[in-house]
C-alpha positions in Angstrom: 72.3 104.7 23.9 70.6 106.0 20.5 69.3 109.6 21.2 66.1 110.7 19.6 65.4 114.0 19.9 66.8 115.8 17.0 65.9 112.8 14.7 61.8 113.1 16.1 62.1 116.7 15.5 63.2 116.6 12.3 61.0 113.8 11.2 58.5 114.6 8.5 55.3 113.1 8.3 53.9 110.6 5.7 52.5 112.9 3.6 49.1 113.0 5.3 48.7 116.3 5.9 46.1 117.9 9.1 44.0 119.4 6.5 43.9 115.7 4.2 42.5 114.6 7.6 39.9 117.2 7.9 38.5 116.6 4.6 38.0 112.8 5.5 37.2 113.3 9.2 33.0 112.8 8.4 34.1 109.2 6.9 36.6 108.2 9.7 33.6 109.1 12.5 31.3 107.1 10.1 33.4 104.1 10.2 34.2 104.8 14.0 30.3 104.4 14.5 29.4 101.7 12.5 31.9 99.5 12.4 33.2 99.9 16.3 37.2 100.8 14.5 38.1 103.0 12.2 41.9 102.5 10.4 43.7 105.5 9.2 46.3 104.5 7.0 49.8 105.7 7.0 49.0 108.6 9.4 52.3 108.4 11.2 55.8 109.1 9.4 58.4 106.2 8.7 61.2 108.1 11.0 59.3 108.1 13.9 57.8 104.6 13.4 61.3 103.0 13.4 62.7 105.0 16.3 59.9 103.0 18.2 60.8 99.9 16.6 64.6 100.5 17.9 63.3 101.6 21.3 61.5 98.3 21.3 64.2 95.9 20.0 66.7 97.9 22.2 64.7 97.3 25.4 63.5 93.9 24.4 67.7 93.0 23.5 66.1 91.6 19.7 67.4 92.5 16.4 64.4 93.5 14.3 65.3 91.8 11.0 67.0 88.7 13.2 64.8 85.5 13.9 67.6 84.0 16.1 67.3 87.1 19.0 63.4 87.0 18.9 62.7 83.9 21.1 64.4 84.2 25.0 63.8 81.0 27.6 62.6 83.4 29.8 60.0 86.1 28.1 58.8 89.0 30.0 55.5 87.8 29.5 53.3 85.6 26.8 51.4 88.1 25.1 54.1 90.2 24.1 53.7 93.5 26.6 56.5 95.9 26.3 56.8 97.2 29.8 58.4 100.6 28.9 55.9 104.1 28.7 58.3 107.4 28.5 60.5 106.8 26.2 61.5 109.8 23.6 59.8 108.2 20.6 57.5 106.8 22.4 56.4 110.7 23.3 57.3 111.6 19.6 54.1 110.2 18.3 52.1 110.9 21.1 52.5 114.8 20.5 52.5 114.2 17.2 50.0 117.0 15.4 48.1 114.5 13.3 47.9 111.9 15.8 45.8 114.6 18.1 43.9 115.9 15.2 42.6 112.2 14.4 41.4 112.0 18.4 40.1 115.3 18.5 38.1 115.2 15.5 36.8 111.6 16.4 36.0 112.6 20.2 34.6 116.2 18.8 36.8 117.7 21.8 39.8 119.6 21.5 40.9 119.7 25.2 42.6 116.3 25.4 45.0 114.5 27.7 47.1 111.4 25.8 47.7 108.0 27.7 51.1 107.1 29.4 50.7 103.4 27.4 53.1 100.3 26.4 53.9 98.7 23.3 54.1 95.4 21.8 56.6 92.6 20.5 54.9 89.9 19.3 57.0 87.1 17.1 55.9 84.1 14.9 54.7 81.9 16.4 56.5 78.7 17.2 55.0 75.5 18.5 58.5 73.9 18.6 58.8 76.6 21.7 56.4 76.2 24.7 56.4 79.7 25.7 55.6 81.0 22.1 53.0 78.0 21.2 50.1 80.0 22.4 48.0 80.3 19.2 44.4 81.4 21.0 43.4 84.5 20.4 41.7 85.8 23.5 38.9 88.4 22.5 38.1 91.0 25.0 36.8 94.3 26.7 39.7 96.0 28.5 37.2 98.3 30.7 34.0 98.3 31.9 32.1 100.7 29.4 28.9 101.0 30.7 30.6 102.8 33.1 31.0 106.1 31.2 28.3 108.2 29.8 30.8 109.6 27.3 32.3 107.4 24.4 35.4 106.0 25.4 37.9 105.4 22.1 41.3 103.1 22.3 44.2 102.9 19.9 46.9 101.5 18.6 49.8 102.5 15.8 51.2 99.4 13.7 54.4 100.6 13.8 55.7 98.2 10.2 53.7 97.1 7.8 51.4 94.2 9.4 49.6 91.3 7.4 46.2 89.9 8.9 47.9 86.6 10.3 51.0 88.8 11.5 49.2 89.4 15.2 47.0 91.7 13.7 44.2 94.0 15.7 41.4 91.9 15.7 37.7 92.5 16.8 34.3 91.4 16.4 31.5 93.9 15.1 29.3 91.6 15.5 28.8 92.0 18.9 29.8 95.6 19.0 26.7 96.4 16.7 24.3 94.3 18.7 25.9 96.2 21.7 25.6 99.8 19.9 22.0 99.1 19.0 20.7 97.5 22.0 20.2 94.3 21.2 22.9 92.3 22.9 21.4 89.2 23.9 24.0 88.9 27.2 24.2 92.4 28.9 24.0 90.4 32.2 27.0 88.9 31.7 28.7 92.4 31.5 28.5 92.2 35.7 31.6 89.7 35.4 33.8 93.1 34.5 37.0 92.8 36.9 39.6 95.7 36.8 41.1 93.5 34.2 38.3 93.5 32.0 36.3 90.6 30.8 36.9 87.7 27.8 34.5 87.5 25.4 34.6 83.9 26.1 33.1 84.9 29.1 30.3 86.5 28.1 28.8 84.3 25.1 30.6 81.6 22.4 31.8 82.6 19.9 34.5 80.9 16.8 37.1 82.5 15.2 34.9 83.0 12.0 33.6 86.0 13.8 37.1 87.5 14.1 38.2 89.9 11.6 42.1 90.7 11.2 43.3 94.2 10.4 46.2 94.3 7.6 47.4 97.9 7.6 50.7 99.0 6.4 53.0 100.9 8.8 52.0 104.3 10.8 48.4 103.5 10.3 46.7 104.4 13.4 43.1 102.1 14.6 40.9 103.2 16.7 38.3 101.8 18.1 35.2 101.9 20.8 35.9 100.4 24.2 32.1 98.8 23.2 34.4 96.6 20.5 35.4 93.1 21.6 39.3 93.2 20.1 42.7 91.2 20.5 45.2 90.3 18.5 45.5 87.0 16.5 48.0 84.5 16.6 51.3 85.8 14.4 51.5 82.6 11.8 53.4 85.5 9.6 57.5 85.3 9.3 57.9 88.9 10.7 57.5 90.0 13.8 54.5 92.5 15.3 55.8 96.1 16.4 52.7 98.2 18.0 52.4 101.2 19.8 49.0 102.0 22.0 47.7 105.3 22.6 44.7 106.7 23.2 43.1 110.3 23.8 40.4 111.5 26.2 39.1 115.2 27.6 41.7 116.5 30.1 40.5 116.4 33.7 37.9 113.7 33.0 38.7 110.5 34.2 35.3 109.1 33.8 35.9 109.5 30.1 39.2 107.5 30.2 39.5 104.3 28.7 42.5 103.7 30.6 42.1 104.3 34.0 45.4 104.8 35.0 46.5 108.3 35.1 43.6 110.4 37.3 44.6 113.9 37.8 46.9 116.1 36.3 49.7 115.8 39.4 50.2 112.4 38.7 51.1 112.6 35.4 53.4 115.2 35.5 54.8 113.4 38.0 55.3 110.2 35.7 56.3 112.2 33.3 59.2 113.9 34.8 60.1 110.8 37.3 60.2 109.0 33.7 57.8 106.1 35.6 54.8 103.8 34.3 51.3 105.0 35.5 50.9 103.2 39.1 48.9 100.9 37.8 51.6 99.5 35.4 54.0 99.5 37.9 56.0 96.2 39.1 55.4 94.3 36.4 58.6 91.8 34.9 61.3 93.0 33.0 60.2 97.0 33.9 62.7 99.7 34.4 62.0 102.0 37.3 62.2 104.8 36.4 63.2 104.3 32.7 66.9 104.8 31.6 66.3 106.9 28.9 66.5 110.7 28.2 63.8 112.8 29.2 61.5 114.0 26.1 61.9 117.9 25.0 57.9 118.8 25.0 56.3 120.4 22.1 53.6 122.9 23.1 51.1 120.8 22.2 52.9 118.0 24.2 52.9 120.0 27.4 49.2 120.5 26.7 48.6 116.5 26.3 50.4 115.8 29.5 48.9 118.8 32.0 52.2 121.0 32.2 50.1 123.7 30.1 45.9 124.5 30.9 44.1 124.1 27.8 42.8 127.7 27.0 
């Protein structure tokens, strides 16, 4: 098996630098704000993006570049889930200096905790294939934000360079704005919220006009409010969908997490060194438990993101 950690720790970044995303922090919360997402481009470096990519192919047995391997008769699952948390690259970006810095700077709190999260596979789709016909694309709210008196921010990394119609984040402003500003016309319908979330379809009709696609080439990390209906699109593109999700909120405060999933700081050490999904994400098809891989070698900012090491 492929060992990462010399390769992460030798891995430079893209080019943007901590203090390029200082300078453009005030524009990025802008964004953040108005628009419900913000996309920083390129934020992640191309060694680190592809040791996910490999960690993905080699769990999900595809070849990256290899149409034949992408379709199985029996898929884990038909939205393209990668059921696999701690692996070494995974951990690579989540420590990663920048990657902090952008959630920091957008959550205007330095004493942050990182999510234990999946990734995603998502090939062309094929409607000569019944399992990879599927071609809605389910808009949603993953938790229940009125929940939280704090902003609550999600993310993702596009781990290759992904076109609109390749599975692309997708949201609707829209109805984020109306949300933001307090004129959403179907707050009652928010009651419907199950620990899965809720469909937008749910809530109020809407068409896919109102659905915009983010193209972002790869390491571009996109945040966005948990306030932001979101999904991903049908991939109609001839190249697969690589993501990583991640998201940041203040250590010790649950009620600020988006995610639910990893409460108090025993637990996740726990996952961490029993290499194990968050509870929640436990059981599902296709998981490894615990995972088969190396443990990670923990940066000091890594300890800190996990709850080895008390933020001073």
């Amino acid at each position: 098996m492929k060992s990462f950690q010399a390769e992460t720790k030798n891995a430079g970044h893209s080019g943007f630098s901590r203090e390029m995303l200082a300078e453009k922090m005030e524009f990025y919360r802008q964004q953040l704000d108005e628009n419900g997402y913000v996309v920083i481009e390129g934020l992640i470096d191309s060694i680190k993006c592809q040791n996910s990519i490999d960690a993905i192919c080699d769990f999900m047995q595809v070849e990256q570049f290899d149409r034949h391997t992408w379709y199985k008769d029996a898929p884990l699952n038909s939205i393209g889930l990668v059921p696999m948390h701690q692996h070494p690259a995974f951990w690579a970006i989540r420590q990663d200096e920048v990657v902090y810095d952008a959630f920091s700077g957008l959550l205007d709190e330095e004493k942050l905790w990182v999510t234990m999260d999946r990734a995603s596979f998502r090939p062309p789709c094929r409607y000569d294939l019944e399992k990879y016909g599927d071609d809605a694309n389910y808009m949603h709210w993953d938790y229940d934000f009125r929940k939280s008196a704090r902003n609550m921010f999600q993310g993702l990394i596009y781990l290759a360079d992904t076109d609109a119609t390749q599975g692309a984040f997708s949201c609707v402003p829209s109805v984020y704005k109306k949300i933001r500003a307090g004129e959403y016309e179907h707050f009652d319908q928010f009651d419907k919220f199950t620990k899965k979330g809720l469909f937008l379809s749910h809530a109020q009709e809407f068409s896919d006009k109102d659905i915009v696609p983010i193209a972002a080439p790869a390491g571009s990390l996109i945040i966005w409010d948990s306030r932001l209906p979101h999904g991903c699109v049908s991939n109609h593109s001839p190249m697969p969908r690589f993501v990583q999700f991640i998201s940041m909120y203040p250590s010790g405060d649950s009620e600020s997490s988006s995610a639910k999933i990893e409460d108090d700081r025993e637990s996740r050490i726990q996952c961490f060194n029993d290499k194990r999904a968050p509870e929640c994400h436990r059981g599902l098809n296709g998981q490894h438990d615990p995972e088969r891989h190396e443990r990670f070698e923990l940066s000091e900012l890594g300890r800190k993101l996990v709850g080895f090491d008390h933020w001073e």
